[in-house]
C-alpha positions as CSV (number, residue, x, y, z in Angstrom):
1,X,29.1,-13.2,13.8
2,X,32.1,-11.0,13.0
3,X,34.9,-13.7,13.6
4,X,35.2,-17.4,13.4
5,X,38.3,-19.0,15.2
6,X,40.0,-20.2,12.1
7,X,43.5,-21.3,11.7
8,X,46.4,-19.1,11.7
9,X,47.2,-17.8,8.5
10,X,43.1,-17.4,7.2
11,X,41.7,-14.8,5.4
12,X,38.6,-13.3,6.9
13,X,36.4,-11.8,4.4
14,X,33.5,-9.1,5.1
15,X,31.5,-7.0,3.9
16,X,30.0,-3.5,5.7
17,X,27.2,-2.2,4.1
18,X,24.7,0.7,5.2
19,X,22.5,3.4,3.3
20,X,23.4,7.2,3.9
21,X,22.6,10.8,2.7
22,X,23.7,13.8,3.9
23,X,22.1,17.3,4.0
24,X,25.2,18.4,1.2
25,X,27.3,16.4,-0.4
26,X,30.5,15.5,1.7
27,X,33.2,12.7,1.7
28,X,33.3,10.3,4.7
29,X,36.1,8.1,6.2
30,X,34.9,4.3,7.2
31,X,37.4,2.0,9.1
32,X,37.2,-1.6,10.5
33,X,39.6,-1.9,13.4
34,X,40.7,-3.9,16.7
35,X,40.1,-2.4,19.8
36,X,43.3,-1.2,20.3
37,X,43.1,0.5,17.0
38,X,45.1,-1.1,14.6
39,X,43.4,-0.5,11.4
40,X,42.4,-4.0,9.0
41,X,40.5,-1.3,6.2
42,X,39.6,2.3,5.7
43,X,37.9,4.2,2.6
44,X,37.1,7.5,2.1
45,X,33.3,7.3,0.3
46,X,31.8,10.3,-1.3
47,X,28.0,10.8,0.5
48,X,25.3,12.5,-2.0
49,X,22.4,14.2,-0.9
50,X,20.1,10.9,-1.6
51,X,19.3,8.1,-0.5
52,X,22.8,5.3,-1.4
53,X,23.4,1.8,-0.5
54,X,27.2,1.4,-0.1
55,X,29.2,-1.9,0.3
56,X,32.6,-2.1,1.6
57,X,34.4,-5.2,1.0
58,X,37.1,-6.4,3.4
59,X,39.6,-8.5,4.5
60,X,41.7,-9.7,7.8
61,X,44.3,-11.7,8.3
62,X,44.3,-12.2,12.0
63,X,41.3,-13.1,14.6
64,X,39.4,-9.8,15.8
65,X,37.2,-10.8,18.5
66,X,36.6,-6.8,19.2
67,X,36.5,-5.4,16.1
68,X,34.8,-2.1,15.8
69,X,33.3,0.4,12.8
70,X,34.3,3.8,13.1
71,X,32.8,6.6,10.9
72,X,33.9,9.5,10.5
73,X,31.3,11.8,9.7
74,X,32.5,15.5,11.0
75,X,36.0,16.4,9.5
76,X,34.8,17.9,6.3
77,X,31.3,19.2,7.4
78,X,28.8,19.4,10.3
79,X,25.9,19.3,8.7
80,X,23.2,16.5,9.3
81,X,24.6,12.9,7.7
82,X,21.9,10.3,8.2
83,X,23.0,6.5,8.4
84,X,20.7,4.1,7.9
85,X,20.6,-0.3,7.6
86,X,24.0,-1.2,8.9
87,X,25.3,-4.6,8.5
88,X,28.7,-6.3,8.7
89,X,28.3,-10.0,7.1
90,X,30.6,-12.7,6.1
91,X,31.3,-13.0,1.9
92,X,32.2,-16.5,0.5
């Protein structure tokens, strides 16, 4: 469960973590946003050619009840990038 109705003012904390690998070596841009695009986070992550967990650590200051993940996988290269073991889960 992405959001909790909490009082105003709360910090939500999350973390998104997935394995990837891409065919060459590349740099990718993750973001955590509202629907209507406002952005809470964004990284740029550099993607090797094997297999690497990656954790990305976040945190909101509002209520998101339609929050999305966006990757951006093709502005530097098209070649194959392989995603695996997504999860978004709450931190302590």
């Amino acid at each position: 469960d992405l959001v909790r109705s909490r009082g105003l003012g709360d910090v939500y904390k999350r973390q998104l973590s997935f394995w990837a690998k891409a065919q060459t070596a590349r740099t990718i841009r993750v973001f955590v946003q509202s629907v209507d695009l406002e952005r809470v986070h964004h990284v740029d992550l550099p993607i090797t050619t094997t297999w690497t967990r990656y954790e990305v650590p976040f945190s909101a200051t509002e209520t998101m009840w339609n929050a999305m993940v966006n990757f951006q996988l093709g502005e530097v290269s098209t070649a194959p990038l392989w995603l695996d073991d997504i999860a978004l889960t709450e931190l302590p």
